[in-house]
N, C-alpha and C positions, 0 to 999 in steps of 0.2 A: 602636340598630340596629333596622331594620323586622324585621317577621315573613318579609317576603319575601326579606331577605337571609340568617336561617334558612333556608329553604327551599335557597336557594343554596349556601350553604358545608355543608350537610350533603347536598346532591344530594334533598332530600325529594322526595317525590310528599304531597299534601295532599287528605287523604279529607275534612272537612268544615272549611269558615270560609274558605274562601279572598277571601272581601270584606272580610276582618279583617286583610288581611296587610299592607296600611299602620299599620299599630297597631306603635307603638314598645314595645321590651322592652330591657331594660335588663340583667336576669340570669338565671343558669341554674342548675338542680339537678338532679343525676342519679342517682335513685334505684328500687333495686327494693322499700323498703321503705316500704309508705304512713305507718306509724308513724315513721318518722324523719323523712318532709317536714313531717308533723305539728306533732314535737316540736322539731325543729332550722333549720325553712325559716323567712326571712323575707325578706320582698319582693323574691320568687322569681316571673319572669313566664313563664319555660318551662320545662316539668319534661319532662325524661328519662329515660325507664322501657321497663324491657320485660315491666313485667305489664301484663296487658292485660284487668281488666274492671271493672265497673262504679266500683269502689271508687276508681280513679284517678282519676276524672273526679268523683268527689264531693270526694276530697282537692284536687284541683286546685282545683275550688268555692270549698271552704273557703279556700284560700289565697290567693282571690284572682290566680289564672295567668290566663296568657291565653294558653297553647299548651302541648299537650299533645306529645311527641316519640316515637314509637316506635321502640327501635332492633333492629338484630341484623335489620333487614327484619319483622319480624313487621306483623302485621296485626290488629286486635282485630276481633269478631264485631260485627253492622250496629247492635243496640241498644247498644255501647258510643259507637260515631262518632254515633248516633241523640241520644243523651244528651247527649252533649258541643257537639253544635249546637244544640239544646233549650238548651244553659246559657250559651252566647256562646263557649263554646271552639273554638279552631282547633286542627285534630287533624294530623301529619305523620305517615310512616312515611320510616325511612333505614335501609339495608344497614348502616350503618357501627353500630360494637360503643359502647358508652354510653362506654365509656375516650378514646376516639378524637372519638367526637359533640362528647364535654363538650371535649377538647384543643382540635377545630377552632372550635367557638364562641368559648371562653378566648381564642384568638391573635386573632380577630375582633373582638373587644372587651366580650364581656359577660362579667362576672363572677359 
């Protein structure tokens, strides 16, 4: 699945990386604990979260993501999306709650 068909099945708006969004991803994780994608993620290409600051986008980093997912509609402050384009991440925001995000990606085809 492209980034762009993310954008699609969760209705995103995409605050930075949108020249990224032909970049293929393959799985999801949906987490509000950066310790757990840490300790329990692997080759995970979009993370679904709805903390929103710095630390995300360094976990994501480390992990190797390649889209960062904001749910519940929040919005993170401009040095987080700042960061996350600085690091090659693509950053979304979706209305829809992380239980719902992760179901509609799942039925989509990423795991």
């Amino acid at each position: 699945m492209k980034l762009s068909d993310v954008r699609e099945i969760l209705s995103a708006s995409v605050m930075c990386g949108e020249e990224r969004l032909s970049e293929e991803v393959l799985s999801v994780c949906g987490s509000d604990l950066m310790s757990d994608v840490l300790a329990f993620v692997k080759d995970q290409s979009v993370l679904l979260t709805g903390l929103m600051n710095q630390q995300v986008v360094r976990t994501a980093e480390m992990m190797d993501m390649k889209c960062i997912v904001f749910v519940r509609g929040k919005t993170p402050e401009p040095d987080v999306v700042t960061l996350a384009n600085q690091r090659g991440l693509t950053v979304m925001s979706t209305m829809h709650r992380m239980y719902e995000a992760c179901g509609r990606l799942y039925s989509g085809g990423l795991v």
